[in-house]
C-alpha positions as CSV (number, residue, x, y, z in Angstrom):
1,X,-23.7,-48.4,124.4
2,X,-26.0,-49.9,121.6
3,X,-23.3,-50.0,119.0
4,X,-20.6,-51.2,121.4
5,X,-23.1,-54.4,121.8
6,X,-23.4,-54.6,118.2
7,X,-20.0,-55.0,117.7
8,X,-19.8,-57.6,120.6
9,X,-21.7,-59.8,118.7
10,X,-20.4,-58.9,115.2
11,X,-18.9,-62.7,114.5
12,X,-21.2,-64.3,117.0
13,X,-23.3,-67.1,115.3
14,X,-25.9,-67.2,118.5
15,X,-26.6,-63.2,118.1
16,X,-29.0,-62.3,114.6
17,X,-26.5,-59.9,113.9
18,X,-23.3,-62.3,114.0
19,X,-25.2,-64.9,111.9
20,X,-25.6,-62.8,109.4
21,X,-22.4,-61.1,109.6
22,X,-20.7,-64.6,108.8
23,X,-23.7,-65.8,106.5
24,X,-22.1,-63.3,104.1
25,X,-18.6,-63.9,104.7
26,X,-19.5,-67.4,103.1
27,X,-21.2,-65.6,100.6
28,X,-18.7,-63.7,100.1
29,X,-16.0,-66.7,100.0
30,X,-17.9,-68.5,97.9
31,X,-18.8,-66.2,95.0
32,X,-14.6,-65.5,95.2
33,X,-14.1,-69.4,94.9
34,X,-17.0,-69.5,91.7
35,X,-15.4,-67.2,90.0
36,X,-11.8,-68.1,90.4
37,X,-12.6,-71.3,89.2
38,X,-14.6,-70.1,86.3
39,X,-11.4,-68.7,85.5
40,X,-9.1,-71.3,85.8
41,X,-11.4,-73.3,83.9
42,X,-11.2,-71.3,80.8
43,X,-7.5,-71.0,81.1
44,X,-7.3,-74.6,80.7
45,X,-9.5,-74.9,78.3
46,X,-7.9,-72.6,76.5
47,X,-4.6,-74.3,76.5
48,X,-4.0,-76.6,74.0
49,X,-1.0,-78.5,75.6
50,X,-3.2,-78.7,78.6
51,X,-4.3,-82.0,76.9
52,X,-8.1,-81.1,78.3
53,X,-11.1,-81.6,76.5
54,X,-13.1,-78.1,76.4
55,X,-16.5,-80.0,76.4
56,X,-15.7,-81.6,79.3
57,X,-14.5,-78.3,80.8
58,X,-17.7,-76.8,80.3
59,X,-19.4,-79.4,81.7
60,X,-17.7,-79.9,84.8
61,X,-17.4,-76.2,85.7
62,X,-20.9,-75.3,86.5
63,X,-21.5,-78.3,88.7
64,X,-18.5,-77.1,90.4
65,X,-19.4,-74.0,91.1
66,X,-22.6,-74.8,92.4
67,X,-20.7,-77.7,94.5
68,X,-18.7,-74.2,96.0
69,X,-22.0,-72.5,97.1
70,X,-23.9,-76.0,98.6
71,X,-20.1,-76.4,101.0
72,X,-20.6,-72.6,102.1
73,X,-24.3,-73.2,102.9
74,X,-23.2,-76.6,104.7
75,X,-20.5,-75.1,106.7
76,X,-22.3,-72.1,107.7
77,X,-25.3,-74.3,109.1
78,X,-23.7,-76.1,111.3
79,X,-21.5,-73.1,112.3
80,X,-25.2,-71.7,113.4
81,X,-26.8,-73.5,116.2
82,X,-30.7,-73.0,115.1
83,X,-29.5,-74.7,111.8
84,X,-27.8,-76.8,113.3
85,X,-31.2,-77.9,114.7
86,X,-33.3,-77.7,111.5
87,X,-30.9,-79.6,109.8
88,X,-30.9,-82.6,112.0
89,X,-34.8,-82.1,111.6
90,X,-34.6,-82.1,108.5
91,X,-33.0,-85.4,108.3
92,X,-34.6,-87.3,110.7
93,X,-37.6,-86.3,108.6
94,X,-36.4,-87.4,105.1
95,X,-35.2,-90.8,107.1
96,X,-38.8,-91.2,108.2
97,X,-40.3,-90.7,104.9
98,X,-37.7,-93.3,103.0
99,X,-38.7,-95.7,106.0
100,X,-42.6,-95.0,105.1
101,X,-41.9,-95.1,101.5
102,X,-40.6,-98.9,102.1
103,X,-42.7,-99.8,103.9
């Protein structure tokens, strides 16, 4: 009976278990999208029809790559609804402090 309820609540984002089950899904997704774009990247770069500058390449690929982990973490917090929570907090709090900063 305790593993059928486990499974119940395999992709659920209100259940522990189901939060974490799709927490590393995006993990999961995300590390896929990293390194297939690490790979394109040096594909192009490597090309030299591709008209591409290498340098710029290189500089553009990490800060995409880190640009595929920061979506996953976005998407899976407001998929879960105590995120979804923190994060408004969050905000409302960095608000507050720009206002006090102003001020």
């Amino acid at each position: 009976m305790a593993d059928d309820a486990l499974w119940h609540h395999t992709f659920d984002p209100n259940h522990w278990f189901g939060a974490l089950t799709v927490g590393l899904l995006f993990l999961a997704g995300a590390i896929v999208a990293a390194k297939l774009l690490r790979k394109w990247a040096r594909r192009m770069a490597g090309r030299p029809q591709a008209l591409v500058d290498p340098t710029a390449v290189g500089f553009i690929t990490p800060l995409l790559q880190i640009a595929c982990f920061l979506i996953a973490a976005i998407v899976y917090a407001h998929l879960i609804p105590s995120l979804q929570r923190l994060g408004e907090d969050m905000l409302a709090s960095a608000g507050q402090r720009t206002i006090w900063g102003l001020t």
